[in-house]
C-alpha positions in Angstrom: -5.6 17.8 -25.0 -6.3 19.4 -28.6 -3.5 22.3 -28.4 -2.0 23.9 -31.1 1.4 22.1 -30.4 1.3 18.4 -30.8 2.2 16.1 -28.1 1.3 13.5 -26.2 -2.3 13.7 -26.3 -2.7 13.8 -22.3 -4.9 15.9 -19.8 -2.9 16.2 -16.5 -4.0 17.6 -12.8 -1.5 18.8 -11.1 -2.8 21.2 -9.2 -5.5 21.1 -6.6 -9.0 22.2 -7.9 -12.0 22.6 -6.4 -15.1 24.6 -6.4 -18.5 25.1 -4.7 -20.6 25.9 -7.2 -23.3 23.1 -8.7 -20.6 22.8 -11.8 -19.6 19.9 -13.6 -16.2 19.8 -14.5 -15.4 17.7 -17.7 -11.8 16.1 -18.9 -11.2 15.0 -21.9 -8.2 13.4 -23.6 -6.9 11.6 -26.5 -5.0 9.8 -24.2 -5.1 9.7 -21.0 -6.1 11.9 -18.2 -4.1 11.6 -15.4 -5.5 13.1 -11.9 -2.1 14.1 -9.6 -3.2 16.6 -7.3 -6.7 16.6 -5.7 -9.7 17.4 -7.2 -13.1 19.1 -4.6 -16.5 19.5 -5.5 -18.6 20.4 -2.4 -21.8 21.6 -4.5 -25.0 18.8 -4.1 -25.6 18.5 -8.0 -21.7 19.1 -9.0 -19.9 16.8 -10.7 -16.7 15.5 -12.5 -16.7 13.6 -16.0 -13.3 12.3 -17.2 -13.0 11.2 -21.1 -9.5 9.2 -21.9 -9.1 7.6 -25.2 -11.7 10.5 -26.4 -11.1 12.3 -30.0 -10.2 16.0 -29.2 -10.4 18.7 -32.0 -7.7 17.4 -34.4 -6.2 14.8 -31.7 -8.1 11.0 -32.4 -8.3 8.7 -29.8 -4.8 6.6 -28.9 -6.5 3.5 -28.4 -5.0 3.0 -24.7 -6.0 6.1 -23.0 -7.1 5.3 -19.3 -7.9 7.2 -16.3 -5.3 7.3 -14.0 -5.4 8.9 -9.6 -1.9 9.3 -9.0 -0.8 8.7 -5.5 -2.0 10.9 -2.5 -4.3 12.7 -4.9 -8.2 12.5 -4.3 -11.1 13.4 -5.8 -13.8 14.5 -3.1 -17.5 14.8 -3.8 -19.0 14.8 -0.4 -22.4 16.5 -0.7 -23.7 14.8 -4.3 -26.5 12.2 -4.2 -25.9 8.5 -4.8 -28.5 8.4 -6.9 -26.9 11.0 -9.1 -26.1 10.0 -12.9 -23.4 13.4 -13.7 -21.6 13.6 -10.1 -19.2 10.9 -11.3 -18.9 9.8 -14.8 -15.7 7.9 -16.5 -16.0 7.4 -20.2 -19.4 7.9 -20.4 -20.3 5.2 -17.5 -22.1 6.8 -14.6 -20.9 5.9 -10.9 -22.7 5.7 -8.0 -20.9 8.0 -5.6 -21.0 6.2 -2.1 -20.8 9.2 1.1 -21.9 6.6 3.8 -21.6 3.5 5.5 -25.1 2.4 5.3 -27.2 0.2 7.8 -26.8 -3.9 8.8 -28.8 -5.5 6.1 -28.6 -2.6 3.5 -29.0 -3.1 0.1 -29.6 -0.5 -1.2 -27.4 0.2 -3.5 -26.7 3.7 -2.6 -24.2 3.0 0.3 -20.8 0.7 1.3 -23.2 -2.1 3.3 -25.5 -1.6 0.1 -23.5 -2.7 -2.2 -24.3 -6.3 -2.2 -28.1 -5.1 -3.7 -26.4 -3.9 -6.9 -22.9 -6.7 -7.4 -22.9 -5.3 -11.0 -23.1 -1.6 -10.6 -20.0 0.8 -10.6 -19.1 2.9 -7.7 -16.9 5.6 -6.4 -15.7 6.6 -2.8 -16.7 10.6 -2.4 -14.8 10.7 0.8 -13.6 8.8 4.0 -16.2 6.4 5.3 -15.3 5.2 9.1 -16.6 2.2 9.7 -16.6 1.6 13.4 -19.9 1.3 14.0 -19.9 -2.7 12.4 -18.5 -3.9 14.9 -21.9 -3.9 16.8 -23.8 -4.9 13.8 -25.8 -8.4 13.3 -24.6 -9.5 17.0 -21.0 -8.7 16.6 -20.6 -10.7 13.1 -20.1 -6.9 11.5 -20.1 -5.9 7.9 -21.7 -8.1 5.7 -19.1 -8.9 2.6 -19.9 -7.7 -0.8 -21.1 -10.8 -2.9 -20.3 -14.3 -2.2 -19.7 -17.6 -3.9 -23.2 -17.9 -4.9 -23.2 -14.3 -6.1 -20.3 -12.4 -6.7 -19.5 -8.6 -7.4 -18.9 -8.3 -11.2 -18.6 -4.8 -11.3 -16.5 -2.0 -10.9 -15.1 -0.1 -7.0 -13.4 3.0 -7.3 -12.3 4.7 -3.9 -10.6 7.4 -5.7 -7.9 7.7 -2.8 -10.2 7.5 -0.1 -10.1 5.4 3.0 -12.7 3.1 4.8 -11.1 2.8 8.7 -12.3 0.5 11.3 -14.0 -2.0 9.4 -15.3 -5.0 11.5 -15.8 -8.4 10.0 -16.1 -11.5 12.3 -17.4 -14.9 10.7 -14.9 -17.3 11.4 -17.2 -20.0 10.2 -17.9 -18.5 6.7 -15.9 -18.3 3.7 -15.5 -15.6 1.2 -14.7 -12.9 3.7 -13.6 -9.3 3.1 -15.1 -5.6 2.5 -15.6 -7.7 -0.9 -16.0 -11.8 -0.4 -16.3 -12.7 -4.3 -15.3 -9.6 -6.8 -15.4 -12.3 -9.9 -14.2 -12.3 -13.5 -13.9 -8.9 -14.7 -14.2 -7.1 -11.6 -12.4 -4.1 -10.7 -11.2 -2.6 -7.1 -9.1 -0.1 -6.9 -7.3 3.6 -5.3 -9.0 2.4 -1.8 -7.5 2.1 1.3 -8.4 0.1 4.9 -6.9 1.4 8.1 -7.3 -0.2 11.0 -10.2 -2.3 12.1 -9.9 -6.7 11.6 -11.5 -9.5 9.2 -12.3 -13.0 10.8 -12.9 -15.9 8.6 -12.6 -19.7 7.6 -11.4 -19.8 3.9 -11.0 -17.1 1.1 -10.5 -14.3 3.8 -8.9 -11.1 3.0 -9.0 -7.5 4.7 -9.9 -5.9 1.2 -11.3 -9.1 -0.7 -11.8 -12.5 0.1 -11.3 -13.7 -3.6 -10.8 -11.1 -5.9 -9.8 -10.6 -10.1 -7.7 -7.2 -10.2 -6.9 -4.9 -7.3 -4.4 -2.2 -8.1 -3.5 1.1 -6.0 -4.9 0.0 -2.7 -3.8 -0.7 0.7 -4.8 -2.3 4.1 -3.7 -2.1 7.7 -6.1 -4.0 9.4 -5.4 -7.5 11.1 -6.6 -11.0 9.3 -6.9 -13.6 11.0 -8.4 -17.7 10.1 -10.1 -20.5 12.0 -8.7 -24.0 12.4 -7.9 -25.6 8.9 -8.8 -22.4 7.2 -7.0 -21.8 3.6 -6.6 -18.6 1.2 -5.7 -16.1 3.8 -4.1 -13.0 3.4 -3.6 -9.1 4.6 -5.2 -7.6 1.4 -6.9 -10.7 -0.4 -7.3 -14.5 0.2 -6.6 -15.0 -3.6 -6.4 -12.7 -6.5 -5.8 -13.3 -10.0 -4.0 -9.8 -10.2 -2.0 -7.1 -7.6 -0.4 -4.0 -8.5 0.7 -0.8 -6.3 -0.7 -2.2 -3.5 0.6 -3.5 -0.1 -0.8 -4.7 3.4 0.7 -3.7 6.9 -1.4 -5.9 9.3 -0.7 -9.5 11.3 -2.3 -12.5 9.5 -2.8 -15.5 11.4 -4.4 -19.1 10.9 -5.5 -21.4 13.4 -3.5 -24.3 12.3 -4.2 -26.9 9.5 -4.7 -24.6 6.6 -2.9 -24.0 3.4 -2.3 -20.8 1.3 -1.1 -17.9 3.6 0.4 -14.8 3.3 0.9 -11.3 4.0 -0.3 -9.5 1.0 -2.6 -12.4 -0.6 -3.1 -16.4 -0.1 -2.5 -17.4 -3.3 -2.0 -15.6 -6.7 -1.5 -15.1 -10.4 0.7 -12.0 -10.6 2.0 -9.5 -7.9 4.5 -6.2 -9.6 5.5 -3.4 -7.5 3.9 -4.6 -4.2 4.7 -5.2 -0.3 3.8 -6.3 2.8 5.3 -6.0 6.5 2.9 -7.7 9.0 3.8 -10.7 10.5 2.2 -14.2 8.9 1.7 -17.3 11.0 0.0 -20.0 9.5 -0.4 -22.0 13.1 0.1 -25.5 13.3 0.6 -28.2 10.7 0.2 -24.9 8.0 1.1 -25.3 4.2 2.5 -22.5 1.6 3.0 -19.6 4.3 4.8 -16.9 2.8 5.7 -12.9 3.9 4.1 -11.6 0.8 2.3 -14.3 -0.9 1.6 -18.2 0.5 1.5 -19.9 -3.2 2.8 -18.2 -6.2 1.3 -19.8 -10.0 2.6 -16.8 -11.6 4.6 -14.2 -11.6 6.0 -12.0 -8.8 8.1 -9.3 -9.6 9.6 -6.0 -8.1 7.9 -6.8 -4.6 9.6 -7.1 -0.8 8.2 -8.8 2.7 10.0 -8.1 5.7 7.3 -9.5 8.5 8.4 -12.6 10.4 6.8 -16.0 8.9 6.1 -19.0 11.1 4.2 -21.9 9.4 5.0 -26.3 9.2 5.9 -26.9 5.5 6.9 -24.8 2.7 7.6 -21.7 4.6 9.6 -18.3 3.0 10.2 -15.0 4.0 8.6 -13.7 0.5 6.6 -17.0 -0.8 5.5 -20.4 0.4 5.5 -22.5 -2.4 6.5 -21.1 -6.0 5.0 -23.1 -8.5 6.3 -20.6 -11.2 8.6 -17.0 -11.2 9.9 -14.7 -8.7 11.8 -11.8 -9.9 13.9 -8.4 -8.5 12.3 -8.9 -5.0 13.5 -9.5 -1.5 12.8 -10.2 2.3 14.0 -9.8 5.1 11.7 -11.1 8.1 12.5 -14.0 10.1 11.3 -17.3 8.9 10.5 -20.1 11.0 9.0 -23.7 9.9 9.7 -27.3 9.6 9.7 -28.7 6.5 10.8 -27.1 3.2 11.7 -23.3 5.1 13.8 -20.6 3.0 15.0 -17.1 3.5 13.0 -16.0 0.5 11.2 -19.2 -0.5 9.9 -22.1 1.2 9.8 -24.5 -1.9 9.6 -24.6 -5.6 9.9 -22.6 -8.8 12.4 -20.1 -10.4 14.0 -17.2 -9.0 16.2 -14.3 -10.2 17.5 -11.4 -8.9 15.9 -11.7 -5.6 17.7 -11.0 -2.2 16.9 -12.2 1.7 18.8 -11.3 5.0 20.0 -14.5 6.1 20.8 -12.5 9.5 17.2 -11.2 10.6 15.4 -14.2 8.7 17.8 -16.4 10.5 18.0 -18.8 7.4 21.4 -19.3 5.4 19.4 -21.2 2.5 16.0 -20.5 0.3 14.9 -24.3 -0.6 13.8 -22.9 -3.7 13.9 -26.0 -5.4 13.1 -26.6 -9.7 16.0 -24.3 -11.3 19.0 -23.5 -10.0 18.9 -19.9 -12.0 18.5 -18.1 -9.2 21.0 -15.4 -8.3 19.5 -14.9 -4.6 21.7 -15.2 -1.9 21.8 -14.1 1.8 22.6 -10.9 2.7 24.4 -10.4 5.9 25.2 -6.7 6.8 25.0 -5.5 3.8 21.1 -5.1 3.3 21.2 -1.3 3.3 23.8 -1.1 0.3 22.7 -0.6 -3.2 25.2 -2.3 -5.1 24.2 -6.1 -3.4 20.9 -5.6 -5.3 22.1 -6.9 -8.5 19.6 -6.5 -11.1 17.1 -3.7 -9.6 16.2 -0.8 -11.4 16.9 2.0 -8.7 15.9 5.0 -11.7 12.6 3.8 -12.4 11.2 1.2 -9.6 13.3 1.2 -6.4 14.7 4.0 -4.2 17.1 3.5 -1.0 19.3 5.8 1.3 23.0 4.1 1.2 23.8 2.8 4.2 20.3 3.7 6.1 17.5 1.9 4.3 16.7 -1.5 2.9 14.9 -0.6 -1.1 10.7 1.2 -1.1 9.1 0.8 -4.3 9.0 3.9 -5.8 5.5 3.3 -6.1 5.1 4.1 -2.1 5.8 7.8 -2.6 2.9 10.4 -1.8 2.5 13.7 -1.3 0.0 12.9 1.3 1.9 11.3 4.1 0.0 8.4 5.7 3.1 6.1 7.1 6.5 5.6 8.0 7.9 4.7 4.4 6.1 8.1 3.0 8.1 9.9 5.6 11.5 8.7 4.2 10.5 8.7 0.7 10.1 12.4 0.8 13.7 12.1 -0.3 12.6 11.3 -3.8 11.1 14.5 -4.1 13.2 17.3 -2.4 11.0 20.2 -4.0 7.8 18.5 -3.4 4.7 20.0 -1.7 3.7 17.5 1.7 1.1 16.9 3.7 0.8 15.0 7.0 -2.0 13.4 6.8 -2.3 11.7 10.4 -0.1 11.3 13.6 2.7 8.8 12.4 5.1 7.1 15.2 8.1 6.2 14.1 8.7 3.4 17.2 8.3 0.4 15.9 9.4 1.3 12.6 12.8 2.4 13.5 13.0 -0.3 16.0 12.5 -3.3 13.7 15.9 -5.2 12.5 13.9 -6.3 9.8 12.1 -3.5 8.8 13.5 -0.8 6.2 15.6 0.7 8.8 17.5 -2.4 9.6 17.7 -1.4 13.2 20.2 -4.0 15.2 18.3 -5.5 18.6 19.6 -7.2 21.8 18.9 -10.6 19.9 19.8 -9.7 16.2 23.1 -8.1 16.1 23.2 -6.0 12.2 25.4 -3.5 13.0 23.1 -0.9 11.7 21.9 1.7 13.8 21.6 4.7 12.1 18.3 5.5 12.2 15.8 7.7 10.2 17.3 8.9 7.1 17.3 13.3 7.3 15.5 14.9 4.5 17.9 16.8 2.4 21.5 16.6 2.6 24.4 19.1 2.1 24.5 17.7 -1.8 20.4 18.2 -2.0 18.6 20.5 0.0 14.6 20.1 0.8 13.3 23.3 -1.0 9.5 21.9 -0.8 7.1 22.7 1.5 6.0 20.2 4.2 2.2 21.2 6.1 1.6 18.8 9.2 -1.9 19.9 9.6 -1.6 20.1 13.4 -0.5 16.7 13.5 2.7 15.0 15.6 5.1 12.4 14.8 6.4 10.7 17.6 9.9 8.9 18.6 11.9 9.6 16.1 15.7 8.4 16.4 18.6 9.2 14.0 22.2 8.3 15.4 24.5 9.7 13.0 27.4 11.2 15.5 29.7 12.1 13.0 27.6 13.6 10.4 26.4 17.6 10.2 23.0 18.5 9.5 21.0 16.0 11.0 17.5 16.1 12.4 14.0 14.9 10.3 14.7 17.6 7.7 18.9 17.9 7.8 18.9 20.7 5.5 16.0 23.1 4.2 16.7 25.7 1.5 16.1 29.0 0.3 12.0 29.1 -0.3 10.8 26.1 1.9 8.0 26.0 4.8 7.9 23.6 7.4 4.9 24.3 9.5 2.1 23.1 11.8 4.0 19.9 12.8 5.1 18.5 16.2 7.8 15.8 17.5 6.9 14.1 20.1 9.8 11.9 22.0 13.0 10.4 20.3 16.4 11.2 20.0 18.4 12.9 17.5 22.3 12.7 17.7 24.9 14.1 15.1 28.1 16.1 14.8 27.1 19.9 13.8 23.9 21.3 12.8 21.9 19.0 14.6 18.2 20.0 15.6 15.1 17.5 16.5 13.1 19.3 13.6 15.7 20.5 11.1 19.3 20.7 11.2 19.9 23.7 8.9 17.1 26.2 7.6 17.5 28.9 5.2 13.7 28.8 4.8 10.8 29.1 7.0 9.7 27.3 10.1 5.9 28.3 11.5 4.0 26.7 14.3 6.3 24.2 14.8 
């Protein structure tokens, strides 16, 4: 960052790089050093060291220089050895750079299962780990969690936009449950991501953590489920002090008689630009169930459930209990409960600037209780229009389609599309470079009437049926390039009979390339220009 002109002081990525040579490839920056694109280093003794906050020539250090892995962007170091001290190195810390799953009962260290024989080191993900081979380990009980009450994990996790799938975890007699059970005070996880697999436990259970400080940039897809009287459940964490950028897609369920669940995290101290959409049910006689969080002592803002919530007191589409602040958020699942239920919250606290459906949540109240300040009210048919959305900031932190979308976090958007909500978000970007990185169907999805498509049903009648939202318009063409690596996307439905260029990419301009992607089902109906694929290309389609 030490050029000639001044400025402001930062190293940035933003274009891929790799090389196979045994090179290390240093960063520096009086600020920060921010990683958007990927980064590959296939040589055994190659490496990567990134210096934020680092004097530079003439440039001294800001003070608050970080490291920052934007979204979809990965840094790959498949081939180093874990017991390397220069193939990963972050302001002069060395990582350990984990390449495999390990063995039942590892601890060494120098692997994901190993882990738990260094809870203070800190460690990086070098590339995908799939993890299906624990669900035959230690007679069907699976991955052991990282740390426990007793002794937690203190240090730091890195997965630097890497994924761990098909992790098995089944102790439904045990508490502090996850990939991590206890990451403690100080503790860092981050940029990881679960997909698929499932996490049984009692209380303190959690796909990512069971009880965790500060997660940030990660995700999880796999199911979450609690034995009878169980407490502290939740689709990324049973409790964390701290979530940001993160969100959760799979079912949590308790078996009745247990407080403290929800779909991104149990209970928690802050939540900011977060989500969840898998449905929560707490079981019988359950307490604080909420679509995102199931007790809130903090703050929650800029966040959105839309998951159906069934528990027996304090019950709400985004939280269970509020003991404190909810701000510009909104849900829109359909809440079900006995005592103290809301469209957005169950019971307690303050809320502003926060929205529910009160048509596919079926509730025409939030029993908020403490202030009256809140400014939420039920939204009826008009979830999928901007302006009801009093006091979001749709520049900087939200993004919607008029009339075809409830609001994403701007946050969601990647250039590596993993999910339904990347696919729309492309939108965002029109000039962007894509990738799809796995089969997506769009079923479910697009058939949800609380989802972000608001899609009506036989039983909830929205009015909405519009479908999938095409990527560039006659106003804004798609002049990117989109790459579906071979990959399909199936059923997808747009019903837009009186508009012209429709179809998954309505208008692609001068100088894009859509290639090497397949659809698979659906049904795409509109006026003029109306193809399954795209509508209207002056650009390039290949192998399509």
């Amino acid at each position: 960052s030490g050029g000639g002109t001044g400025g402001s002081g930062n190293v940035n990525v933003s274009d891929s790089v790799s090389w196979s040579a045994n090179n290390i490839l240093t960063l520096t920056a009086s600020n920060n050093v921010n990683v958007n694109a990927s980064i590959t280093a296939t040589g055994a003794t190659a490496g990567i060291a990134i210096n934020p906050n680092t004097a530079n020539g003439s440039e001294t250090a800001s003070g608050t220089g970080v490291f920052n892995l934007g979204s979809g962007a990965t840094i790959n170091l498949p081939n180093v050895s874990a017991t390397s001290t220069t193939a990963f190195v972050l302001g002069g810390t060395a990582y350990t750079v984990i390449n495999s799953l390990g063995a039942a009962g590892s601890t060494t260290g120098q692997d994901l299962q190993g882990i738990n024989g260094g809870l203070a080191g800190h460690y990086v993900l070098g590339g995908n780990i799939d993890a299906t081979a624990t669900s035959g380990w230690n007679s069907g009980a699976g991955f052991a969690p990282v740390g426990n009450s007793t002794t937690n994990f203190t240090g730091s996790f890195d997965g630097l936009g890497h994924t761990i799938s098909n992790l098995t975890i089944n102790l439904p007699s045990t508490n502090y449950v996850g990939l991590f059970g206890d990451a403690g005070t100080g503790s860092i996880i981050k940029n990881v991501g679960l997909v698929g697999g499932s996490v049984a436990g009692h209380t303190y259970v959690g796909d990512l953590a069971g009880f965790a400080s500060n997660i940030t940039n990660s995700y999880s897809t796999g199911n979450v489920s609690g034995s009878s009287s169980g407490s502290f459940m939740g689709g990324l964490a049973g409790f964390a002090s701290n979530i940001t950028n993160s969100y959760a897609t799979g079912n949590v369920s308790g078996a009745g008689g247990g407080n403290y669940i929800g779909g991104l995290v149990g209970q928690t101290l802050f939540v900011s630009n977060s989500y969840a959409s898998g449905s929560v049910n707490g079981g019988g006689n359950s307490i604080d169930v909420g679509g995102l969080v199931g007790s809130n002592y903090g703050t929650i803002i800029n966040t959105y459930a839309t998951g159906n919530v069934t528990g027996y007191m304090h019950v709400g589409g985004l939280v269970g209990f509020n003991h404190s602040l909810i701000n510009t958020s909104y849900s829109s699942g359909q809440v079900s409960g006995t005592l103290n239920v809301g469209g957005l919250v169950g019971f307690g606290g303050s809320v502003l600037n926060s929205y529910w459906d009160k048509t596919t949540s079926g509730q025409t109240t939030s029993a908020g209780g403490g202030t009256v300040l809140s400014f939420a009210w039920g939204l009826a048919l008009s979830g999928l229009t901007q302006a009801n959305y009093s006091g979001f900031d749709f520049t900087n932190t939200w993004y919607m389609v008029e009339g075809s979308t409830r609001p994403f976090l701007r946050v969601e958007w990647s250039s590596n599309i993993t999910n339904a909500h990347q696919l729309q978000l492309m939108g965002m970007n029109l000039a962007a470079n894509y990738t799809l990185a796995n089969n997506i169907d769009l079923a479910a999805a697009l058939a949800d009437p609380s989802g972000m498509w608001g899609t009506q049903s036989a039983t909830v009648l929205t009015g909405i049926t519009s479908g999938f939202a095409p990527i560039g318009t006659l106003a804004s063409y798609f002049t990117g390039k989109f790459d579906g690596l071979g990959h399909t996307i199936s059923n997808l439905t747009i019903e837009l009979p009186t508009t012209v260029f429709v179809g998954l990419f309505g208008i692609a301009g001068t100088g894009s390339l859509i290639q090497n992607v397949g659809l698979v089902g659906g049904n795409v109906s509109g006026n003029n220009a109306v193809g399954g694929l795209v509508g209207f290309s002056y650009g390039t389609i290949s192998t399509s």
